[in-house]
C-alpha positions as CSV (number, residue, x, y, z in Angstrom):
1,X,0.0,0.0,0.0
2,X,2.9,2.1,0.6
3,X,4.1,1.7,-3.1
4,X,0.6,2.3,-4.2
5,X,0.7,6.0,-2.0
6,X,4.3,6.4,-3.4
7,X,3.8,5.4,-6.8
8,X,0.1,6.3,-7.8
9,X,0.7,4.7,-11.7
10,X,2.0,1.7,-10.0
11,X,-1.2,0.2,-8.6
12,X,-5.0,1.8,-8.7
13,X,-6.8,0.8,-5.1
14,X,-9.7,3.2,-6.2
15,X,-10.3,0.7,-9.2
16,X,-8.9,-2.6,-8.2
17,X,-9.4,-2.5,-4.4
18,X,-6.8,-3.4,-2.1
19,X,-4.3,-6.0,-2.8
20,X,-4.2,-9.9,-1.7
21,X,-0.9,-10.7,-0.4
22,X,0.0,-14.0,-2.6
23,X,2.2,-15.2,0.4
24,X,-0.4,-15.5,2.9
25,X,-3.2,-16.7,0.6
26,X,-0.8,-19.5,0.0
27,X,0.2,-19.9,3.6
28,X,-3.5,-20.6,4.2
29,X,-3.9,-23.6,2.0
30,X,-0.8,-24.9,3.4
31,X,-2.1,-24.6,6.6
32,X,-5.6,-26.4,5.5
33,X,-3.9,-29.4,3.7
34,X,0.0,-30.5,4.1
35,X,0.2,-29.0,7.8
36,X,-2.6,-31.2,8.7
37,X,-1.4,-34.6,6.3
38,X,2.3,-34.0,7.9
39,X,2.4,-32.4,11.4
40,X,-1.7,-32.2,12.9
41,X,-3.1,-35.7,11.8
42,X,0.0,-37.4,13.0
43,X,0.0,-35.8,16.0
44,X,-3.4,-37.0,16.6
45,X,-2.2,-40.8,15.5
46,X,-3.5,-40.4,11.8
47,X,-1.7,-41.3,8.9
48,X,-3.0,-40.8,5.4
49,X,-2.6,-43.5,2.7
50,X,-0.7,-41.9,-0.4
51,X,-4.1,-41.5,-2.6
52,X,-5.9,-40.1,0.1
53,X,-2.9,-37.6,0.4
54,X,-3.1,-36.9,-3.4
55,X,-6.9,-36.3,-3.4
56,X,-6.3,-34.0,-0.3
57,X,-4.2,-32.3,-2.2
58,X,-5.7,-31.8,-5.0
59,X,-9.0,-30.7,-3.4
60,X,-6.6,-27.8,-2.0
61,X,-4.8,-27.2,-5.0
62,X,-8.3,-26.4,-6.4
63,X,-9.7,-24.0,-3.6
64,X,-6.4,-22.1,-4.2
65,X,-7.6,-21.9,-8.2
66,X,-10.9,-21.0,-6.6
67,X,-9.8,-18.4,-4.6
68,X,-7.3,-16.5,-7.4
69,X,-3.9,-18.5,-4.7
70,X,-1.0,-19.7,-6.5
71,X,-2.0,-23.2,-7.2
72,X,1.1,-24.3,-8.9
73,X,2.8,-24.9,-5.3
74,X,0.4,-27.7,-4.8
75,X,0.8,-29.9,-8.2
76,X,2.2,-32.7,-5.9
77,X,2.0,-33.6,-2.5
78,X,5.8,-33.4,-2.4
79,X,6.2,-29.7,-3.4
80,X,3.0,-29.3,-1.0
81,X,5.1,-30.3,1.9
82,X,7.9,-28.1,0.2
83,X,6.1,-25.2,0.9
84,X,5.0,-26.2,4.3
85,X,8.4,-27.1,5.0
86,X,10.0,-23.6,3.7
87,X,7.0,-21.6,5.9
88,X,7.9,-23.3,8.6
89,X,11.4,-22.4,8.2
90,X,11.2,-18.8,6.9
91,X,7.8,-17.6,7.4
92,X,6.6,-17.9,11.1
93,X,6.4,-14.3,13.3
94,X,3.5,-14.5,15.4
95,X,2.3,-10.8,16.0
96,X,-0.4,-8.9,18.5
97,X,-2.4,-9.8,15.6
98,X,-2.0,-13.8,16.0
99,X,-3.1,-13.7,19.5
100,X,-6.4,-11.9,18.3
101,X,-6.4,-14.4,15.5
102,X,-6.0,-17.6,17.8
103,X,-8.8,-15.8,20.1
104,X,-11.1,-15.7,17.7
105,X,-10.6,-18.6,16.0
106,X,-11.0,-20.5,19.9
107,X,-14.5,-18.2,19.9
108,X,-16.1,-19.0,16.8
109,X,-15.4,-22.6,17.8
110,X,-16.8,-22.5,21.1
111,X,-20.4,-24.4,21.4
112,X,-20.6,-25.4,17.4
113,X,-22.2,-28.1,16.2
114,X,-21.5,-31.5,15.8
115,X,-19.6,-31.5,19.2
116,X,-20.8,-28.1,21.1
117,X,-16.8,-27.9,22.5
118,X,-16.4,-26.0,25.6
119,X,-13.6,-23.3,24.9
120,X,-11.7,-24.7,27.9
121,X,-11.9,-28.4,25.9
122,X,-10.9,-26.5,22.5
123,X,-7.4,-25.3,24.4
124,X,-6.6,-28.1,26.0
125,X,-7.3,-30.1,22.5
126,X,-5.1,-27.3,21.3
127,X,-2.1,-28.1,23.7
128,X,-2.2,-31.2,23.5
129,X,-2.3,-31.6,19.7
130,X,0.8,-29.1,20.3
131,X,2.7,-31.2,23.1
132,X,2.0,-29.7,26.0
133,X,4.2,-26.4,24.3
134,X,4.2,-23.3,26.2
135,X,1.6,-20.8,25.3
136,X,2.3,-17.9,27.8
137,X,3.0,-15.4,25.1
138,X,-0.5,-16.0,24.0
139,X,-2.5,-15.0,26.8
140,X,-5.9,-12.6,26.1
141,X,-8.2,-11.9,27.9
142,X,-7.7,-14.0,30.6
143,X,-7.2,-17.3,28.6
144,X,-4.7,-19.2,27.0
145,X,-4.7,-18.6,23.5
146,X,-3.2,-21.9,21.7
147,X,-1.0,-21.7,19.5
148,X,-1.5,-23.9,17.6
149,X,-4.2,-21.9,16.0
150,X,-2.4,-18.6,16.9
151,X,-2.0,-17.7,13.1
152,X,-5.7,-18.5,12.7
153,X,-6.5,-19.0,8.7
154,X,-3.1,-18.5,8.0
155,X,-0.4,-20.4,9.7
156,X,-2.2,-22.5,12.8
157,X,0.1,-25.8,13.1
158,X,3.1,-23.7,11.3
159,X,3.6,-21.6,14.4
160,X,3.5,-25.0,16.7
161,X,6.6,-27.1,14.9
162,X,8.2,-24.0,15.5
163,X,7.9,-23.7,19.1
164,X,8.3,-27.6,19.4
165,X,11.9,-27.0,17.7
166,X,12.8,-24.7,20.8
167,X,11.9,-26.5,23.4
């Protein structure tokens, strides 16, 4: 946006609106399908077969088509993990902003349908899906914020493996 102030010719808001930043939209669907085939579903004691890993994939690769994402970073379930694998390493900063993220991620949860979760069963699902990592930088309102949804639709079991790694 700063470009766009700067450099008027470079980018019209007025007529295109504001701009989707490509990284996160793809962080997103990395979060939604190789994050959960190689770090949440394991985690949990689920392994996918390799064609139901494919299909996963695929069904993602097509949301990000969908949705205007890069979808050429999920043409195979290796270069899926790829990019999961290079977020992981280069991408994860949780902010002010991921603690409001992961708050209301944990609120829109709370008391849905099928299961009607209580939000103190959604954190301790959360920590425990995370091994028990710390989450005292996460703390809002009065409740632990997990982080393993601290990124919220963008980089939920990212921010985790991270943590894990320091421990």
């Amino acid at each position: 946006m700063k470009l766009a102030q700067r450099r008027p010719e470079y980018y019209d808001v007025e007529e295109f609106g504001i701009p989707v930043n490509d990284l996160d939209c793809i962080a997103t669907i990395a979060t939604f399908s190789a994050t959960l085939i190689w770090l949440s579903f394991p985690r949990q004691g689920i392994w996918l077969r390799d064609q139901e890993i494919k299909d996963y994939i695929a069904l993602f690769r097509y949301i990000a088509y969908l949705t205007g994402t890069p979808d050429e970073y999920f043409e195979t379930p290796s270069r899926a993990k790829a990019v999961m694998e290079t977020l992981l390493r280069d991408e994860i900063d949780p902010s002010a902003t991921s603690q409001i993220l992961a708050n209301n991620i944990l609120n829109c949860l709370e008391g849905q349908p099928p299961t009607f979760a209580s939000r103190s069963f959604l954190e301790a699902n959360c920590r425990v899906c995370s091994h028990w990592m710390s989450c005292i930088g996460f703390l809002v309102s009065g409740t632990a914020a997990c982080t393993l949804v601290s990124r919220a639709m963008t980089r939920a079991s990212l921010l985790s493996t991270r943590v894990q790694h320091v421990e």
